[in-house]
N, C-alpha and C positions, 0 to 999 in steps of 0.2 A: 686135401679135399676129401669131403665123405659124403656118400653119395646117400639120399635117404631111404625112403621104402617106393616100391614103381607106385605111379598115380594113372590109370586110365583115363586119358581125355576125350576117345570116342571110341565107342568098343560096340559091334552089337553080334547077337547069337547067330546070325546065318552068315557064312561066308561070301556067299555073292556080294553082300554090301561092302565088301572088303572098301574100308575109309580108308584114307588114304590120302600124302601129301600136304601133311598140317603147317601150317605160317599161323604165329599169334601176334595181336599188338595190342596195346591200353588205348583207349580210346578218348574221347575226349569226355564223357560225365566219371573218366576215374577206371571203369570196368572194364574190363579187356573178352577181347575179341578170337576166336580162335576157327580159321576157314579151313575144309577138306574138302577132298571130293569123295561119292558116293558112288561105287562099283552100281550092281546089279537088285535093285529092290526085289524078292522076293514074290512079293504082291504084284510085281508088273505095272506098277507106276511110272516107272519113270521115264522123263517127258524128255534127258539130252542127255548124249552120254558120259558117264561118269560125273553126274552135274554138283555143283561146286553147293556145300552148305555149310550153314556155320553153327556156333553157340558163343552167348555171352555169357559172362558170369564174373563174380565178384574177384576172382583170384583164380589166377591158371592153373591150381591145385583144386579150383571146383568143375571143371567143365563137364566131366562125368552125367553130375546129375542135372545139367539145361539142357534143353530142350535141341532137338538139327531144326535148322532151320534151310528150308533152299532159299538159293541166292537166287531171286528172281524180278529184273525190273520192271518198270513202268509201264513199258511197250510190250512185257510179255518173254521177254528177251531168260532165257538161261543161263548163267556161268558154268560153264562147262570143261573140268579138268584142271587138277593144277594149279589150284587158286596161289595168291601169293595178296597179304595184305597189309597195309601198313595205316598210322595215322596222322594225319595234319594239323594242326590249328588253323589253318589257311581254308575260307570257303565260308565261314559261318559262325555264330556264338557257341556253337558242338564242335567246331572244325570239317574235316571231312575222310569220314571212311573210305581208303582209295583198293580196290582188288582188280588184279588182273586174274589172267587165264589162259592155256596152255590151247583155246581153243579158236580167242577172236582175236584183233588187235584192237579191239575195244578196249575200254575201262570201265568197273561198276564202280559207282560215287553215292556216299553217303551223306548225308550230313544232318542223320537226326537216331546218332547215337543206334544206329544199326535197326531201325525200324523197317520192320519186313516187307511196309507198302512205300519205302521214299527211294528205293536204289533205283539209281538211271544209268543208262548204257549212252558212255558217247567215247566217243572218235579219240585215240590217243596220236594218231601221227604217224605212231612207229607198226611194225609190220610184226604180223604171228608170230608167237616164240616158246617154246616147251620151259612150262613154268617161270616166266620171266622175273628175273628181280625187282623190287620196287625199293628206295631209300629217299628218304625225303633230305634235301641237301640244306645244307647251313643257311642261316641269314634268308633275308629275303621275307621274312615274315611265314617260312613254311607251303610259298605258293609254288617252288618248283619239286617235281617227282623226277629223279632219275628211274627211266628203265632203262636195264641192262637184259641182252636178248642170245643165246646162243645159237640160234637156229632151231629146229628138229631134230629129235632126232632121227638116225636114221640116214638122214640127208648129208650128199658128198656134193660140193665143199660144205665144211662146217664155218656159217659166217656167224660173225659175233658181232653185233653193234651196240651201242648206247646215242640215247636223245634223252631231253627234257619234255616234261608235262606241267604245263601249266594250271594250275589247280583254280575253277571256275568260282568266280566273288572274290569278298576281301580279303586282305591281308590277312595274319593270323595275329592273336593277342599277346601280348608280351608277357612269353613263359619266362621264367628264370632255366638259363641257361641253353636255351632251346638254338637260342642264335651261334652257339660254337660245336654244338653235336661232338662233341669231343669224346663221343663213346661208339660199340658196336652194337644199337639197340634201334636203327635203322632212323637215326634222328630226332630222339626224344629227350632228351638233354645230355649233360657232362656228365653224370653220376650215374649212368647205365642202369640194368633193370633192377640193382639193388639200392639204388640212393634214393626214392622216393616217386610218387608218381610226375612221368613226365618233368622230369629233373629238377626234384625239388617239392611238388604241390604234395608231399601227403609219405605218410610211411609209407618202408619198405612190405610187402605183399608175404612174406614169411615171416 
């Protein structure tokens, strides 16, 4: 293996903002996704702690130069800490952008290609968890989300659970290969994150 030159994907001059806790994923117009959270603004902005924002951009070697974006829903709602994202085909002709957080038991749900005014905050089932997993499981059309949950930390005992999330609308579109997830790329098809977008639609990204 040979490793190339470093790429910064979100870097900025004052330390307080120390970013922090990146999950990427390709989304569904092709372009990928990449969530963090945001320490201390400088300026005194900011509205939740360590609140969760992101950037899109054409290839996870570009994220540098997109824009942060904070994750902020419908209702006003902030993600906050620890984000963790993944994506669906399940939910819509986009699919559905799914983020948790290290701070609600909530879920933020997208499903117009990471549009800064369509994230909603709803109810996932399962209970608060420091950075919880998200994987979208085989079959099924893409509509279930495994979370996996360690607890806090900090917190004695350390409980660890997993449940299912059911992903709100239709079925998802039949990707080539999507139905056996037979990769570690959090269930985007058999051919992982170097066989083509979403396994199969499109060249490899380097």
């Amino acid at each position: 293996m040979n490793w190339g030159n470093v790429v910064n994907a979100v870097a900025f001059a004052n330390y307080t903002e120390r970013p922090g806790m990146i999950t990427m994923a390709q989304i569904g117009n092709g372009q990928w996704m990449a969530t963090f959270e945001v320490g201390f603004p400088v300026d005194g902005t900011e509205q939740a702690p360590y609140a969760s924002h992101y950037k899109i951009a054409d290839s996870p070697l570009e994220f540098d130069a997109a824009p942060a974006v904070r994750l902020q829903a419908t209702d006003g709602s902030i993600s906050s800490a620890g984000p963790y994202v993944v994506w669906t085909p399940a939910g819509g002709p986009n699919g559905t952008i799914v983020v948790s957080d290290s701070t609600y038991d909530n879920l933020f749900l997208n499903t117009q290609n990471g549009d800064p005014g369509a994230w909603v905050n709803t109810t996932s089932g399962h209970g608060v968890g420091y950075t919880r997993s998200l994987r979208v499981m085989p079959g099924d059309g893409g509509k279930t989300v495994l979370l996996t949950n360690g607890g806090m930390y900090n917190s004695s005992p350390t409980e660890v659970s997993t449940g299912d999330f059911v992903v709100p609308g239709p079925y998802g579109m039949d990707i080539k290969g999507f139905a056996s997830c037979g990769d570690e790329s959090g269930g985007y098809g058999q051919e992982g994150w170097h066989g083509g977008h979403r396994g199969g639609k499109g060249g490899s990204w380097w």
